[in-house]
Backbone as a ProteinNet text record, in pm:
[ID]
protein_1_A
[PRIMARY]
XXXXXXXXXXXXXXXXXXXXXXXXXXXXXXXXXXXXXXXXXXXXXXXXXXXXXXXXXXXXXXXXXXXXXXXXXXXXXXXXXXXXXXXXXXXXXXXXXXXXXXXXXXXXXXXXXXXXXXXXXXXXXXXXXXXXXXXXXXXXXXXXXXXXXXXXXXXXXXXXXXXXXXXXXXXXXXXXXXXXXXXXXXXXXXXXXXXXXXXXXXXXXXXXXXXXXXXXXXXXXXXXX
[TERTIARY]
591.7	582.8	437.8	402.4	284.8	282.7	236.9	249	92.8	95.7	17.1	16.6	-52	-39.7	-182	-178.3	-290.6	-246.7	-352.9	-300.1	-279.3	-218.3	-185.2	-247.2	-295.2	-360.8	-276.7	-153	-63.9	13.2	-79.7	9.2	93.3	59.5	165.2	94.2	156.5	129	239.9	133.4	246.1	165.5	303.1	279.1	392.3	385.3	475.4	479.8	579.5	600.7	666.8	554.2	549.8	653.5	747.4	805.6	676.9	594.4	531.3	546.9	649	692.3	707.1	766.6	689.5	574.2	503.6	325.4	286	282.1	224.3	281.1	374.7	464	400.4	363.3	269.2	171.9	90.3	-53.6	-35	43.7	50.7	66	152.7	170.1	89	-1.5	-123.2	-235.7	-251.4	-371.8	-338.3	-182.6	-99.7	-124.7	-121.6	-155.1	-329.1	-452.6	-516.7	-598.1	-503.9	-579.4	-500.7	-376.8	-341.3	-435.7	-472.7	-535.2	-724.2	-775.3	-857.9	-827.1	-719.9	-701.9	-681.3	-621.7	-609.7	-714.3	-841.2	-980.8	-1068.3	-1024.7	-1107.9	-1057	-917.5	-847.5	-888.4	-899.4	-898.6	-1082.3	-1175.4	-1300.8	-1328.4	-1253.1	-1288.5	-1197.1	-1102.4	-1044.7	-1164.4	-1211.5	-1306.6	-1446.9	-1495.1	-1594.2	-1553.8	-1438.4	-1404.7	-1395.9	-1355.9	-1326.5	-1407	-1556.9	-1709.5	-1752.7	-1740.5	-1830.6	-1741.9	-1620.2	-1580.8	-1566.2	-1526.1	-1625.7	-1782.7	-1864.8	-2002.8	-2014.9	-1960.3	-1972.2	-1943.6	-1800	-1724.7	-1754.3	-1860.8	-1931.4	-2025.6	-2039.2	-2187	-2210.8	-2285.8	-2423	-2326.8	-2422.4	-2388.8	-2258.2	-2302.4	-2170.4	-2074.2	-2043.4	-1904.7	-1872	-1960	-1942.8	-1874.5	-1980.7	-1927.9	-1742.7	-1750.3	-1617.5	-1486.9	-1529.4	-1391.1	-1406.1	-1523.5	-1525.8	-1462.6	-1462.8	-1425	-1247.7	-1182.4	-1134.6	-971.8	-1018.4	-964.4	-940.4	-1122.3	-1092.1	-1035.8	-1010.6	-889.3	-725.3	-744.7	-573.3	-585.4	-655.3	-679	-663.7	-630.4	-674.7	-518.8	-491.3	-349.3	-234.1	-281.5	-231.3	-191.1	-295.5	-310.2	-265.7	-258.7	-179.5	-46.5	40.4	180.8	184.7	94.4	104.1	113	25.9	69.2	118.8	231.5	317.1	376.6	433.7	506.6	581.8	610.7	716.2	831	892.4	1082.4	1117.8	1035.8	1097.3	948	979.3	850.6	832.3	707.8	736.2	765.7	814.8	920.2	827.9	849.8	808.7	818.4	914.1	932.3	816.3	778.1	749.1	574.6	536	393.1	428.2	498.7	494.2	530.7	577.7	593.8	408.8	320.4	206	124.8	169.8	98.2	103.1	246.1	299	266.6	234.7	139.4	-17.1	-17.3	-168.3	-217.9	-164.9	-175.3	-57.4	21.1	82.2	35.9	-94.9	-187.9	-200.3	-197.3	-174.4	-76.1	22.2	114.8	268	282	395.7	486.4	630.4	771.7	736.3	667.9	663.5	659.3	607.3	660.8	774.5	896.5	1003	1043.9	1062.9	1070.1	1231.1	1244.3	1406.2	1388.8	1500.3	1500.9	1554.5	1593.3	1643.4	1542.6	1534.7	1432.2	1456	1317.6	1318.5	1185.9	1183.5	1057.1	1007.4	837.9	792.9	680.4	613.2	507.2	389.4	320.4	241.5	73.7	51.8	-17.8	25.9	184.4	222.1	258.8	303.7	293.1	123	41.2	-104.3	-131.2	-87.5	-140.5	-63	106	201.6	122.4	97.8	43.1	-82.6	-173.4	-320.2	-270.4	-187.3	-161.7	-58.5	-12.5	72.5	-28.1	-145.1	-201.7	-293.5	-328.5	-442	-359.3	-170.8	-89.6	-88.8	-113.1	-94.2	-255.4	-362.3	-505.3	-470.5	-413.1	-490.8	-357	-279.5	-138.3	-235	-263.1	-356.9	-458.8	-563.1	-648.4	-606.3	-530.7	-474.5	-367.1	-251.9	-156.4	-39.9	129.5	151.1	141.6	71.2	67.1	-67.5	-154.5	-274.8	-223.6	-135.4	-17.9	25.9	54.9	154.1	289.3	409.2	571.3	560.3	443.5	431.4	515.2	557.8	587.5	586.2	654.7	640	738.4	837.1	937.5	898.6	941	930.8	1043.3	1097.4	1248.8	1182.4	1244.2	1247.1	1417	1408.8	1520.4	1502.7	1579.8	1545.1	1703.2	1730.5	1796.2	1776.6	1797.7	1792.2	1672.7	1618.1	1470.6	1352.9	1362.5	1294.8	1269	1200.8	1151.2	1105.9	1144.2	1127.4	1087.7	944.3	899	853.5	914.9	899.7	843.9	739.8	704.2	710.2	757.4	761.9	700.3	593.7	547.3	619	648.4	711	574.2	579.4	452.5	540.6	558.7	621.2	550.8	426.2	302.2	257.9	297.9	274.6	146.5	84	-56.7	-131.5	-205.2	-326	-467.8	-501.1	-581.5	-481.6	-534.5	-565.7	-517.8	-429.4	-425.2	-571.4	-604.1	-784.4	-785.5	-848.6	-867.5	-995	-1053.3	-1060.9	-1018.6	-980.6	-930.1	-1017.2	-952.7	-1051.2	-1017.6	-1058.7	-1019.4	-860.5	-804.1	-663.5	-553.6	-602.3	-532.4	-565.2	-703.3	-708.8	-700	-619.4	-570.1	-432.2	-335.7	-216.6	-190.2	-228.3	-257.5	-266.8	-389.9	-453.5	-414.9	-480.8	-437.5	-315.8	-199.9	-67.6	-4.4	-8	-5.9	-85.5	-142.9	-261.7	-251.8	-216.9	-179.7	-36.8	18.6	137.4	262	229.9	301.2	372.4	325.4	389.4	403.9	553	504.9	474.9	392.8	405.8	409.2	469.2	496.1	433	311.8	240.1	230.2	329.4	295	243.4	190.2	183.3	285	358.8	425.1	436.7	477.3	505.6	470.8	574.9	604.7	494.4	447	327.5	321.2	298.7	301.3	403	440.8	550.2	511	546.5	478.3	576.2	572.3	699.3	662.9	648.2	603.8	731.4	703.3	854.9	802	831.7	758.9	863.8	820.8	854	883.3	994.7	968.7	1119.1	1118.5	1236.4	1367.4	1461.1	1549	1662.6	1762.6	1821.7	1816.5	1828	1836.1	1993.6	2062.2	2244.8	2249.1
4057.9	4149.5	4196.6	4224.9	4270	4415	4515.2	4647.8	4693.7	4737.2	4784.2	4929.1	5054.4	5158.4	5232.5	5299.3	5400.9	5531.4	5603	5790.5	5801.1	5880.8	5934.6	6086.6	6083	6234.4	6399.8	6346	6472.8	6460.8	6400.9	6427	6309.7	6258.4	6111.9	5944.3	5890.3	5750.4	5670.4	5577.3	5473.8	5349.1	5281.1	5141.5	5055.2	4932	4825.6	4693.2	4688.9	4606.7	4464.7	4359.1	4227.5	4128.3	4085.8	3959.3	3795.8	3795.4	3694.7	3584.7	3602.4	3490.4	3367.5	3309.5	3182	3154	3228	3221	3159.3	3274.8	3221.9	3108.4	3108.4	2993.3	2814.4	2877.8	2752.1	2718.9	2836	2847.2	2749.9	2790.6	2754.7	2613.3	2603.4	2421.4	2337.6	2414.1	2341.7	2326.1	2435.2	2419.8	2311.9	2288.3	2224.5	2054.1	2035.4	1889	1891	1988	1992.1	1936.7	2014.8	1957	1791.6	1807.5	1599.5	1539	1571.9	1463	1470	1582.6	1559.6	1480	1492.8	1385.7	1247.3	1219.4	1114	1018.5	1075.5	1052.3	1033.1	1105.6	1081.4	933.4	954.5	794	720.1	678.3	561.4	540.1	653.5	592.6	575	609.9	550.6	426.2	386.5	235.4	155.3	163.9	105.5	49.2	200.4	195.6	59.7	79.2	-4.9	-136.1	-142.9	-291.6	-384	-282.2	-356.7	-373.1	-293.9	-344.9	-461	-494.9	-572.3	-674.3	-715.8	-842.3	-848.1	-749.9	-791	-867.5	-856	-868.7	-1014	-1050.9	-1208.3	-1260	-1245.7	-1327.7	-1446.4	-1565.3	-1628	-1616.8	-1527.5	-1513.8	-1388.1	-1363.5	-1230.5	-1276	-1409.1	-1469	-1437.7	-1465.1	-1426.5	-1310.9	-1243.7	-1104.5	-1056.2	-1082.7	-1032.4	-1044.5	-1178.3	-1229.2	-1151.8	-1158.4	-1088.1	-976.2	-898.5	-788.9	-726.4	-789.7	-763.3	-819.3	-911.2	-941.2	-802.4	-766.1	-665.9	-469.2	-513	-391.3	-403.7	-494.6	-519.1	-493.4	-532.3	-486.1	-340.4	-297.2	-131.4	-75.9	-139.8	-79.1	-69.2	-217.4	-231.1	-113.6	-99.7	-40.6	96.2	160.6	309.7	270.9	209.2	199.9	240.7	126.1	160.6	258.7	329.8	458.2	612.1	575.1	670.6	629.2	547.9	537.3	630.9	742.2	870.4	888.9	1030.2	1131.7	1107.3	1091.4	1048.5	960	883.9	788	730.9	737.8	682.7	501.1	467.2	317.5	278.1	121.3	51.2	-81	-121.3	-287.5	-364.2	-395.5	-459.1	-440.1	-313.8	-269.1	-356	-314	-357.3	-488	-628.2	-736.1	-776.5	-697.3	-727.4	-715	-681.6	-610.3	-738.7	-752.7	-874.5	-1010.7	-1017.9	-1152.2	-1209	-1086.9	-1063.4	-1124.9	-1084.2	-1114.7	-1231.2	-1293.2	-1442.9	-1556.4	-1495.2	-1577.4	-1695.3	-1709.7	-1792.7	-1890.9	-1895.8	-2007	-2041.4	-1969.7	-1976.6	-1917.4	-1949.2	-1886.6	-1930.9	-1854.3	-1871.3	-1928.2	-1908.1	-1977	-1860.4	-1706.9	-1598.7	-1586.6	-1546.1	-1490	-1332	-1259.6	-1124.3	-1041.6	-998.1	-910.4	-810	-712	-589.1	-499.9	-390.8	-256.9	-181.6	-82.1	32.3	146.5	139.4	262.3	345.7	421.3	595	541.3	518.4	490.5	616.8	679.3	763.2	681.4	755.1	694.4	650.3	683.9	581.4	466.1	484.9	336	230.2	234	207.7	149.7	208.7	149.7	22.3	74.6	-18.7	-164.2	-135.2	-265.2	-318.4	-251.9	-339.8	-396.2	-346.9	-399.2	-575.5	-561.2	-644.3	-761.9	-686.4	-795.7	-891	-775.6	-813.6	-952.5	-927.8	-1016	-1157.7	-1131.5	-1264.8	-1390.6	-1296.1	-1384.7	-1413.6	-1361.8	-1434.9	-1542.3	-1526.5	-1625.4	-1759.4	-1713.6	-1846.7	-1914.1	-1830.5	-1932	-2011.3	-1937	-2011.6	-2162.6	-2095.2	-2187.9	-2277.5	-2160.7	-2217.7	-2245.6	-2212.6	-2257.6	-2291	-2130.7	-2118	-2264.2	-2231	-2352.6	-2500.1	-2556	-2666.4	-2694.5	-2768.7	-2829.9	-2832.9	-2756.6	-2759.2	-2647.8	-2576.6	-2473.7	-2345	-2318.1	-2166.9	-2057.6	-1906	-1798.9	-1708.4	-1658	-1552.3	-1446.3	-1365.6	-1221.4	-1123.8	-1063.6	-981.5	-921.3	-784.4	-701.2	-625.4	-550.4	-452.4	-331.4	-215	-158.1	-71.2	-25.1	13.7	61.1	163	231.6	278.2	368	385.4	330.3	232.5	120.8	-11.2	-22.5	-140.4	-241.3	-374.5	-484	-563	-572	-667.3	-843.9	-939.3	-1058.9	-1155.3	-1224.2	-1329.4	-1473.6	-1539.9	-1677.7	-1798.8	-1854	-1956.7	-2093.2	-2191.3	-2334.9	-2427.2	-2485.3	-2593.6	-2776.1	-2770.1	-2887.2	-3006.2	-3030.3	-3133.1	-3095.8	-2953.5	-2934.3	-2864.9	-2818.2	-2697.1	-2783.8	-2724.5	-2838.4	-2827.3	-2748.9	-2741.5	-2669.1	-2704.3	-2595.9	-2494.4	-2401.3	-2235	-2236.7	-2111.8	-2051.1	-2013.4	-2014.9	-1975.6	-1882.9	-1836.5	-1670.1	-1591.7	-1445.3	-1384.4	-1314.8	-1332.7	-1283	-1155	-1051.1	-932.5	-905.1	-1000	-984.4	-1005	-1115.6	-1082.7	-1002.7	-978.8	-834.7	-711.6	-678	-544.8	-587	-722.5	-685.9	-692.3	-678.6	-769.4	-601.3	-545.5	-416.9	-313.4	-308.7	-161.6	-117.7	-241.6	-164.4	-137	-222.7	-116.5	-22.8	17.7	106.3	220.6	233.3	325.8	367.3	249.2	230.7	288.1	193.7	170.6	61.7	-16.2	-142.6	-256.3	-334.7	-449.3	-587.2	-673	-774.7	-887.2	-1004.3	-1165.7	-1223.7	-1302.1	-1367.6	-1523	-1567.8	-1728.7	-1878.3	-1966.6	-2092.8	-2196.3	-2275.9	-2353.3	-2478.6	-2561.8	-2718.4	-2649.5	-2583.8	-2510	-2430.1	-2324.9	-2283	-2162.4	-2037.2	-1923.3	-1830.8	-1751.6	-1673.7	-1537	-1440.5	-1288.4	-1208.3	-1098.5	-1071.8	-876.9	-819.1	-648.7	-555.9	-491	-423.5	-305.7	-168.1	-72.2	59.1	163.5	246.7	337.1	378.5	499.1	618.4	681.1	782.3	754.7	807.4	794.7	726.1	628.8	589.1	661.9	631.6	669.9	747.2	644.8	695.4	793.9
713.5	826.3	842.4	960.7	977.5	1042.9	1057.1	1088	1176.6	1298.9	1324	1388.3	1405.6	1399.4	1481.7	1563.9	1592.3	1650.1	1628.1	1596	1743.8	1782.8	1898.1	1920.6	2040.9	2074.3	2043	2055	2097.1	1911.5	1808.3	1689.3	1660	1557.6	1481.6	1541.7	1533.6	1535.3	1642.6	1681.4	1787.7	1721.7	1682.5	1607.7	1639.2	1584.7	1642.3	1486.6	1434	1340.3	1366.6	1325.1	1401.8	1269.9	1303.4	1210	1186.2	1115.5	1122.7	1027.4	1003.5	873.7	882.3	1042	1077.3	1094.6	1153.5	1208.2	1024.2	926.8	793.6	755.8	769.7	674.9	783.6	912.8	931.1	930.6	860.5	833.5	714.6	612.6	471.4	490.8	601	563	616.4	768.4	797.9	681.9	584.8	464.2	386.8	348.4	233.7	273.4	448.1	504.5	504.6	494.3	466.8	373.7	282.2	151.7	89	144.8	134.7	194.1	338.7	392.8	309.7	278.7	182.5	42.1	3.9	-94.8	-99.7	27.9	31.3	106	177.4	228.3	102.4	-11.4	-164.1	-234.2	-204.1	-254.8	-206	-86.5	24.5	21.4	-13.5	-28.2	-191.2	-257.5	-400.8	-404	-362.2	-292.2	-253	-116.2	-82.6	-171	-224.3	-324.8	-427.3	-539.8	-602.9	-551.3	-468.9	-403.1	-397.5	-302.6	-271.5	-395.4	-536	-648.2	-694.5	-685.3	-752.9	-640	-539.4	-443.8	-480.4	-507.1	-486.8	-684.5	-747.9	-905.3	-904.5	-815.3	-819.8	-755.8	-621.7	-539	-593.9	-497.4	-511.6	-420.3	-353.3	-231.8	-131.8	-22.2	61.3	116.2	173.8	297.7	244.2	111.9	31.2	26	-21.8	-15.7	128.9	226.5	339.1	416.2	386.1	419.8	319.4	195.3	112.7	164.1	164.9	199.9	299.9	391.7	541.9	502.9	477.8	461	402	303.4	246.4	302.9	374.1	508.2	629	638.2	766.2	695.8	574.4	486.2	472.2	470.1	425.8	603	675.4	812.1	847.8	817	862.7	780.6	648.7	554.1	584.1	674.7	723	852.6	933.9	1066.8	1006.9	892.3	892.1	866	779.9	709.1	773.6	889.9	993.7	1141.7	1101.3	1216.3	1272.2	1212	1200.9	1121.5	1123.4	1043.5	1082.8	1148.9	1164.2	1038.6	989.1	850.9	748.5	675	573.9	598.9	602.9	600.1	507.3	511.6	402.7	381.1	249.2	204.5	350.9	406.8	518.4	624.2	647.3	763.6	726.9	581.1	552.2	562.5	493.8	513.2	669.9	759.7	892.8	959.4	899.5	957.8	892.5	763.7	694.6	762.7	777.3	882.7	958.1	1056.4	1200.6	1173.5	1076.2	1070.4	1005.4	967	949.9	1017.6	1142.8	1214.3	1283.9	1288.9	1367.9	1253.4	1139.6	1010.8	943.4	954.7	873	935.7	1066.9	1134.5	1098	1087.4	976.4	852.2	810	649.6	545.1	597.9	484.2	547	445.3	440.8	334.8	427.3	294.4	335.5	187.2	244.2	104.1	131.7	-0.8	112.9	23.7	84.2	133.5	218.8	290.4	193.5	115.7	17.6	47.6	22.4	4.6	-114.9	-77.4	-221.2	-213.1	-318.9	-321.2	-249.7	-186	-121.8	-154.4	-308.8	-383.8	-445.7	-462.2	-531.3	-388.4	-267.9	-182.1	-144.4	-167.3	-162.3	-229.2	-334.6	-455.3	-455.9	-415.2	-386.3	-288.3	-145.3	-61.8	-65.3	-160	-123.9	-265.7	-353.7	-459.7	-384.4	-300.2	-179.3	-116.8	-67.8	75.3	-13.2	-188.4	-275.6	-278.4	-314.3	-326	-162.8	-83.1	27.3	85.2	45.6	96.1	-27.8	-168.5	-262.4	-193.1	-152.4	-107.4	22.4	95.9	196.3	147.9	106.2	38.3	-59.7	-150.4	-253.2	-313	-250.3	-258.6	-185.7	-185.5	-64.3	84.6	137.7	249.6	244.5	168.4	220.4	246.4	225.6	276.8	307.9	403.2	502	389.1	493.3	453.4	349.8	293.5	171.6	237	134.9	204.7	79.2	108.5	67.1	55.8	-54.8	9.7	-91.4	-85.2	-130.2	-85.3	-213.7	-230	-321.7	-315.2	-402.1	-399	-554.5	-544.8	-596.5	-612.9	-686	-711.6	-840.5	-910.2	-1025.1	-1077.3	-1235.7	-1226.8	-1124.9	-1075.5	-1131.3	-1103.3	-1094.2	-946.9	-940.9	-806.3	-863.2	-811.9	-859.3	-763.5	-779.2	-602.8	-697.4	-603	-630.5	-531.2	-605.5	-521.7	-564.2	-458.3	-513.3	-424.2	-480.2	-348.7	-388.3	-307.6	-261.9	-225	-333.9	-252.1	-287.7	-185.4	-193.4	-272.6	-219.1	-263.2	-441.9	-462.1	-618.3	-598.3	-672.2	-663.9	-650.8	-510.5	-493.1	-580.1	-656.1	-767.3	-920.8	-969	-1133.8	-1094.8	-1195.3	-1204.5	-1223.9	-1186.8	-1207.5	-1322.9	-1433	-1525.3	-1571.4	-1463.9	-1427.3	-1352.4	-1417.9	-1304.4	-1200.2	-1119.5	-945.7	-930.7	-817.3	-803.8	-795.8	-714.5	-685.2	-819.3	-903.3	-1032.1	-1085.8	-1121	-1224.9	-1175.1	-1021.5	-961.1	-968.3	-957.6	-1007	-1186.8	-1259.3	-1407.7	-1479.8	-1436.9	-1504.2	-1415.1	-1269.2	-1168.8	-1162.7	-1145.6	-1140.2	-1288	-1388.5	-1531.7	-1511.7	-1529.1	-1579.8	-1466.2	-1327.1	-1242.6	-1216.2	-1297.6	-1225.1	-1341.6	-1417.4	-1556.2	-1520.6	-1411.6	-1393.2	-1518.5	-1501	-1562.6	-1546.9	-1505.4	-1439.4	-1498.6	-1425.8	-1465.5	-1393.4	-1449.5	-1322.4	-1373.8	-1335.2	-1403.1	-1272.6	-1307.3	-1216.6	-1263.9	-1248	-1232.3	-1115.8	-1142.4	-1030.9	-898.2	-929.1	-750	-694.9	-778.6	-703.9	-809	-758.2	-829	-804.8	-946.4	-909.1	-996.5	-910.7	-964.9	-953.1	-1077.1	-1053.3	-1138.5	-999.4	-1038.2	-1072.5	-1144.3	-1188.2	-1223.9	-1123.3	-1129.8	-1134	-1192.6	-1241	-1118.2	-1044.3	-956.4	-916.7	-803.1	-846.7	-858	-833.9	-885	-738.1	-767.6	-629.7	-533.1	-430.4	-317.1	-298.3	-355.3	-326.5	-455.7
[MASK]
+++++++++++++++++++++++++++++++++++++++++++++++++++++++++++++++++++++++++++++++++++++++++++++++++++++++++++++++++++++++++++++++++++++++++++++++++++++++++++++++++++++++++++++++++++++++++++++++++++++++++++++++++++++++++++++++++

């Protein structure tokens, strides 16, 4: 409540007592989105930051640089589009691989396939799935299925016993057109180390005939039902 009051000439006070308990209570929650969106402007440029030292470290020459570089800020762009689609529903796995899809439809049209339930993930582990998504499908173009004629891509996840289980599996019909790499690049050592190590993820990342199959199994709340 708020109270206001001034003396009156003829003796006593004339005042008027205001209910302002909505007015504060939306002050509080404008400061409360305040200080998220400052936090999450600190995430998203120590994201970036990290990213450029580790493209500029695994590069040979600028061109490279430039291209991964750019490459990964267009996933970070798309990433924050879904992200602020709106408040009526949180985005879902689907919604980011629908954005991913899109964006390499011009190479690879119907050849990802993705399915799983629509779940609420925190919205740093949601970052971290998609930028480790966004690393599996540049290295499938580049390398592996998607880079192949008849190759393809599916991806399911589930989740139960609060836990999420995102899977990828590439199809290369022709068999891996090079070698597993036997260094790791940024995109393995951000699903390998970043999602343990941020996550408490556990991951399976093996090569086989078929192509590569990855398999994140991450720690988060409790069912939905």
């Amino acid at each position: 409540m708020e109270f206001r009051a001034v003396p009156r000439q003829t003796g006593g006070w004339f005042g008027a007592a205001l209910d302002v308990d909505q007015f504060v209570t939306a002050l509080n929650h404008l400061e409360v989105q305040r200080n998220e969106q400052r936090h999450q402007a600190r995430n998203l440029l120590a994201t970036i930051r990290a990213i450029f030292r580790r493209v500029l470290a695994t590069s040979d020459g600028l061109d490279a640089v430039q291209s991964r570089f750019e490459d990964r800020l267009d996933a970070i762009a798309r990433l924050q589009l879904v992200l602020s689609g709106g408040e009526a529903a949180s985005p879902t796995l689907a919604d980011l691989m629908a954005a991913e899809g899109a964006a390499i439809e011009g190479v690879a049209a119907g050849r990802l396939s993705y399915d799983g339930p629509a779940i609420s993930l925190p919205r740093r582990t949601y970052e971290i799935v998609a930028m480790a998504l966004h690393e599996l499908l540049t290295n499938a173009l580049k390398h592996g299925a998607l880079g192949q004629p008849g190759g393809s891509v599916r991806v399911f996840w589930v989740h139960a016993k609060r836990t999420l289980v995102v899977n990828w599996r590439e199809y290369c019909p022709q068999g891996l057109a090079e070698p597993a790499p036997s260094r790791r690049g940024y995109g393995r050592e951000l699903i390998e180390r970043a999602l343990p190590y941020d996550l408490g993820a556990d991951i399976f990342y093996e090569f086989d005939k078929s192509g590569l199959s990855c398999r994140m199994t991450i720690p988060i709340g409790a069912d939905d039902d």
